[in-house]
C-alpha positions in Angstrom: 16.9 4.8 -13.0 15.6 6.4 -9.7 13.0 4.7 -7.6 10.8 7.3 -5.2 9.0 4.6 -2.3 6.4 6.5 -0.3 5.9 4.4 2.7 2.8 4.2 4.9 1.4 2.2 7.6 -2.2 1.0 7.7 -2.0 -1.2 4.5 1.0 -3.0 6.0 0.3 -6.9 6.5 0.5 -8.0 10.3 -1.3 -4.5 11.8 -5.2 -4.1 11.9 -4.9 -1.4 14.6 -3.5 1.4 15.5 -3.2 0.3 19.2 -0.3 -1.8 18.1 2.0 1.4 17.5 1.7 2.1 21.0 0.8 -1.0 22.4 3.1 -3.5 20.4 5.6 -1.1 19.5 8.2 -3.6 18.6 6.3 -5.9 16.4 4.7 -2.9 15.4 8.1 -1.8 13.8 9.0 -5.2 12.8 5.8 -5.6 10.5 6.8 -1.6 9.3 10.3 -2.9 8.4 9.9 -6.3 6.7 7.6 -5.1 4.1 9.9 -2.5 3.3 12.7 -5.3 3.1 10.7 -7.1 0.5 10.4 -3.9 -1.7 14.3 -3.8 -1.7 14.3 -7.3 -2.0 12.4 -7.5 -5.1 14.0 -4.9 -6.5 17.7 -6.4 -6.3 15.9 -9.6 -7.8 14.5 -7.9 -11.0 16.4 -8.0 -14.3 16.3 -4.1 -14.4 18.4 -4.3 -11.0 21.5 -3.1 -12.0 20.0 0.0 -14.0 18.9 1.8 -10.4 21.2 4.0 -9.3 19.0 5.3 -6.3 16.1 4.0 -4.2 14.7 7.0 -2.1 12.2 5.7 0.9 10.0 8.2 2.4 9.0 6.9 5.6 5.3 9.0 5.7 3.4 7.8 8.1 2.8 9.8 11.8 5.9 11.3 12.4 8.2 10.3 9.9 10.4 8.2 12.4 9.3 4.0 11.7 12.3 3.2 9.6 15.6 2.8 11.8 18.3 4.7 10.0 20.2 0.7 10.0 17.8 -0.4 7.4 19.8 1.2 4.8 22.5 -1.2 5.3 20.3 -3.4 2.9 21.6 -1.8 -0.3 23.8 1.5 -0.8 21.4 2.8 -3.1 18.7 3.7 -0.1 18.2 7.3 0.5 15.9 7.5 3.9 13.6 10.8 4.3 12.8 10.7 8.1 10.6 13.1 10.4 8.4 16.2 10.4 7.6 18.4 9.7 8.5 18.7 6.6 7.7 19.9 3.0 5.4 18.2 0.8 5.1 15.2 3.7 4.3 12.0 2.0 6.2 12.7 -1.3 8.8 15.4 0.0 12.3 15.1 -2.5 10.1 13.7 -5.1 11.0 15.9 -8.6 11.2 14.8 -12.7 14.4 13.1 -11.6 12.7 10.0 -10.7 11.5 7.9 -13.2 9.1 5.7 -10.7 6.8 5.9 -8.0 5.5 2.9 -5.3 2.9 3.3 -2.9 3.6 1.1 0.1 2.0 0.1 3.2 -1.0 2.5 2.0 -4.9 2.3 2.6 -8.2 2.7 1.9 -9.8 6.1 1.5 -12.1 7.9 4.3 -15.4 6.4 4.2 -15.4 3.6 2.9 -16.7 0.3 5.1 -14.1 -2.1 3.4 -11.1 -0.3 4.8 -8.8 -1.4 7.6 -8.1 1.9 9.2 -9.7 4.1 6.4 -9.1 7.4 6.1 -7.6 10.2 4.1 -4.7 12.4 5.8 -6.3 12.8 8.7 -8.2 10.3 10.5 -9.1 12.5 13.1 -10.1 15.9 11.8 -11.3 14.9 7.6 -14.3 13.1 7.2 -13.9 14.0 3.6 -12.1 15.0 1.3 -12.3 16.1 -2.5 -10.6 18.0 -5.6 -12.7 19.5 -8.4 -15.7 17.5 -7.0 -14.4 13.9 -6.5 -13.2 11.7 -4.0 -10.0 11.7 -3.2 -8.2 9.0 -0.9 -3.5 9.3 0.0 -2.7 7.4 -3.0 -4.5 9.6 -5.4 -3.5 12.5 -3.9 0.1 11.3 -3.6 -0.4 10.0 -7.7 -1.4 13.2 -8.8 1.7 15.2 -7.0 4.0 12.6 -8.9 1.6 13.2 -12.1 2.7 17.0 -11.4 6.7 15.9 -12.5 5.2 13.6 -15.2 6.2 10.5 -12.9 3.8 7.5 -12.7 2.7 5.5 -10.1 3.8 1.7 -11.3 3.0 -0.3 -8.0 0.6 -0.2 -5.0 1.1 -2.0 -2.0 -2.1 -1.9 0.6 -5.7 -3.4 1.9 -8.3 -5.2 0.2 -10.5 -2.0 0.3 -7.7 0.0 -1.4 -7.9 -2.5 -4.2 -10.8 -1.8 -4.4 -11.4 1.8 -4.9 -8.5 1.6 -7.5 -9.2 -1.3 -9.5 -12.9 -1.8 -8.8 -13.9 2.0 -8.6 -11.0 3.0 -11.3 -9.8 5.4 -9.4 -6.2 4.3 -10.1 -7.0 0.8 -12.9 -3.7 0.7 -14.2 -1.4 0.2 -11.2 0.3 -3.1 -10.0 -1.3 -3.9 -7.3 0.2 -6.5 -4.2 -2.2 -7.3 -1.3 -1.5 -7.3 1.8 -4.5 -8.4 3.4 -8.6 -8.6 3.6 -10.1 -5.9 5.5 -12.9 -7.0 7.2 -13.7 -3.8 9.2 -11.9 -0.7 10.4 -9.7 -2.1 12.9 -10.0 -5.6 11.7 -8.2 -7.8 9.0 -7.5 -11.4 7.9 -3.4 -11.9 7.4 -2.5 -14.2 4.8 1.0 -16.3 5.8 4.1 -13.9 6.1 5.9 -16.0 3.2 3.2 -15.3 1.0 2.8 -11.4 1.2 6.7 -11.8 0.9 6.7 -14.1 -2.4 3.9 -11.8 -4.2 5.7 -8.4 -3.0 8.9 -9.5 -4.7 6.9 -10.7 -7.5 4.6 -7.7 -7.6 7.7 -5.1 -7.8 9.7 -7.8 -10.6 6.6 -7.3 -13.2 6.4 -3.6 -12.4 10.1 -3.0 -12.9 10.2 -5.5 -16.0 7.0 -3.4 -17.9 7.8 -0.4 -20.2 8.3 2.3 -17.6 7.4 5.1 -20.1 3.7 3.3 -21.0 2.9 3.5 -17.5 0.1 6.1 -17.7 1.0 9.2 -15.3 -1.8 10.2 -13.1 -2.7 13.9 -13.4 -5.8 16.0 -12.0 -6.2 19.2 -14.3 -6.3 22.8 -12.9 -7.5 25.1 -11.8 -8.3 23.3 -8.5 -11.0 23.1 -5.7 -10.0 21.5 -2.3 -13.0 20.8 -0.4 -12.3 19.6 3.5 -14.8 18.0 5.8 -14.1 18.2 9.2 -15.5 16.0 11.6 -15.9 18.6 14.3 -16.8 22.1 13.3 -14.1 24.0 15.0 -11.7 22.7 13.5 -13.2 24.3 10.3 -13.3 27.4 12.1 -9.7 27.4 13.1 -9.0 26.9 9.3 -10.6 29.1 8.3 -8.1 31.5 9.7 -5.9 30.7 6.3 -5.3 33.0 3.5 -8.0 32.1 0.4 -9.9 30.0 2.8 -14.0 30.1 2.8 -15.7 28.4 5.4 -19.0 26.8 4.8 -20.4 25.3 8.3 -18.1 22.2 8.8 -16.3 22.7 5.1 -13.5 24.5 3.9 -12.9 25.3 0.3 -10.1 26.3 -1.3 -9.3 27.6 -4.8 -5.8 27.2 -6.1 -4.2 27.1 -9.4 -1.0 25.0 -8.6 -1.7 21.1 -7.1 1.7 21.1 -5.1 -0.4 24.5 -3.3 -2.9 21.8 -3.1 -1.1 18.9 -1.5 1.2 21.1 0.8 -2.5 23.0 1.9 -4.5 19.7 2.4 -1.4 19.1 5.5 -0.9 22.3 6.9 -5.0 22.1 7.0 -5.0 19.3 9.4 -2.0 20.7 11.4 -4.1 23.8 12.1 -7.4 21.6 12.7 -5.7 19.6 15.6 -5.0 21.9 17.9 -8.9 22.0 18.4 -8.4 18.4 19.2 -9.2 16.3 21.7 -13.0 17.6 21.3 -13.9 18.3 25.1 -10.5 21.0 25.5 -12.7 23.9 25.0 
């Protein structure tokens, strides 16, 4: 059995803020790292253990560079994909290999007032973003490229508000879920205790390894597809809209694709091209 781990940030437990990656760098990392630890932890504690032959972590948030390179000391199955860019960012080495996909450390969709650091992407430069007409927040988007090599999502790892725009709004029902913490605003959380996040992580992972992997349902969004992007600042939709098969509609871009990994790659290189009309006042 191989396990894919796509690893983000703003649903860890111990950061509300993204001050603390600069400002509390350390503890910053520290918080980064232990939840990861409890992944591996749980998965050398489930009965299923010794069928895993490789644990790949994706380290996907910012640059690619949180995890140190020692943390795979931990257990010789860990693969680590580190920095960017990169292909396919948040999923990249992902294929029909795998048999099972967690979402770690991952967060509530743009919008949404629930969310501790909400956003989708690109905090900065999306204010929204859809395929085919609905709402689409990183761990749909990541789902449905895993749904493209017929692998499920089993387990979710994040933010009160995430749970809720999975479970609650269904945008995801059927996945394990572990919280992490309450969101009480955007930069702004209540932490349970440390050993308790640690004891339902372990736990969390345990029931997802021990259910029938091939009844987990696999998340797919059917093509052809329409990416719709709103920018918070109109320029950036301008400098988009330099991209082959891109239409510009005031502060939106639209593209039509018939292939969701030309989706997921676009939706990146999108926000790449968007940022170099950031910070606002350059111009």
């Amino acid at each position: 059995m191989k396990i894919y781990i796509s690893v983000d940030m703003e649903g860890m437990a111990g950061i509300c803020s993204t001050r603390q990656e600069t400002d509390d760098n350390v503890r910053f990392r520290k918080a980064y790292e232990q939840q990861v630890e409890w992944v591996i932890e749980g998965i050398q504690k489930s009965s299923r253990n010794e069928e895993i032959e490789e644990i790949t972590i994706s380290d996907s948030h910012g640059y690619g560079r949180n995890l140190s390179y020692d943390f795979t000391e931990m257990d010789e199955r860990i693969t680590l994909i580190s920095g960017s860019p990169r292909p396919h960012y948040m999923m990249c080495g992902l294929d029909e290999s795998y048999d099972i996909v967690f979402l770690v450390g991952y967060h509530c969709g743009i919008g949404d007032p629930a969310g501790n650091m909400e956003h989708t992407v690109n905090g900065y430069a999306y204010y929204n973003v859809t395929i085919n007409g609905d709402y689409m927040n990183e761990s749909t988007l990541s789902a449905a490229y895993a749904g493209y090599y017929n692998v499920p999502v089993g387990l979710v790892i994040g933010d009160t508000g995430l749970k809720k725009q999975l479970h609650d709004d269904k945008m995801l029902p059927h996945v394990e879920y572990v919280t992490t913490k309450e969101s009480i605003s955007r930069m702004a959380a209540k932490y349970k205790a440390k050993s308790l996040v640690r004891r339902e992580t372990i736990e969390g992972v345990k029931r997802t390894l021990e259910k029938d992997i091939s009844e987990i349902p696999v998340y797919k969004i059917q093509g052809p597809y329409c990416l719709e992007v709103d920018f918070t600042y109109r320029p950036m939709a301008d400098a988009s809209s330099g991209m082959p098969g891109v239409e510009q509609k005031g502060r939106n871009v639209v593209m039509n694709l018939g292939d969701y990994v030309e989706v997921y790659d676009a939706l990146f290189s999108i926000g790449t091209i968007a940022m170099a009309q950031y910070p606002f006042d350059r111009h």
